[in-house]
N, C-alpha and C positions, 0 to 999 in steps of 0.2 A: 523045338526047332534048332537052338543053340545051343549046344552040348561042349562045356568041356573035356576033353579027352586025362587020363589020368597023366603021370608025371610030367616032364616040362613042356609048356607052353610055346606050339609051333607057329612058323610063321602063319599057316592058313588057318588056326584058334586066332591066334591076333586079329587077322581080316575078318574072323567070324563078327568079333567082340566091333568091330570098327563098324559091321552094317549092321550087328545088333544096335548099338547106339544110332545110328541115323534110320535106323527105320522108329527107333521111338521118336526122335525129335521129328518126324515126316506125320509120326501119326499124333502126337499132340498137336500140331500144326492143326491139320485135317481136322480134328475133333473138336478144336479152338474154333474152327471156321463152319463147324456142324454140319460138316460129311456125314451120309447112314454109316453106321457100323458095318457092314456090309463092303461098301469101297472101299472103306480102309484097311478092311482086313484083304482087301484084294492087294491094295497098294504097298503092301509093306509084306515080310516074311513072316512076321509074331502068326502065333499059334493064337485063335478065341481066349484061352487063360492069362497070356499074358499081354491081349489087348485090355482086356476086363480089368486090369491090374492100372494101366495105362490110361484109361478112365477113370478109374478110383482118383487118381495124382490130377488131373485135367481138372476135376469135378473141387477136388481141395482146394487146386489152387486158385480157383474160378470162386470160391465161397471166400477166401481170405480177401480178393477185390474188391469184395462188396461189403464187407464189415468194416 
């Protein structure tokens, strides 16, 4: 979904990189608060791979609470 483009770094790559970041921290949110996978992949632009990715970090950091 977020693609860098090759040599330098445009203003609309930067806006990419700014709603790539708040769509992760929208969908740890969500997945914190256990939305179906499903929603969340509604509510945000991440592609299945890199929600999947975005739960692996959710599920870690969720095991380090409880140890």
């Amino acid at each position: 979904m977020y693609k860098r483009k090759s040599g330098q770094l445009a203003k609309e790559d930067s806006q990419n990189y700014i709603d790539f970041a708040r769509d992760i921290k929208v969908a740890k949110y969500l997945l914190r608060k256990k939305f179906p996978f499903q929603q969340v992949l509604d509510a945000t632009n991440l592609n299945p791979k890199e929600l999947s990715i975005v739960i692996k970090e959710v599920r870690k950091e969720a095991n380090y609470q409880y140890e």
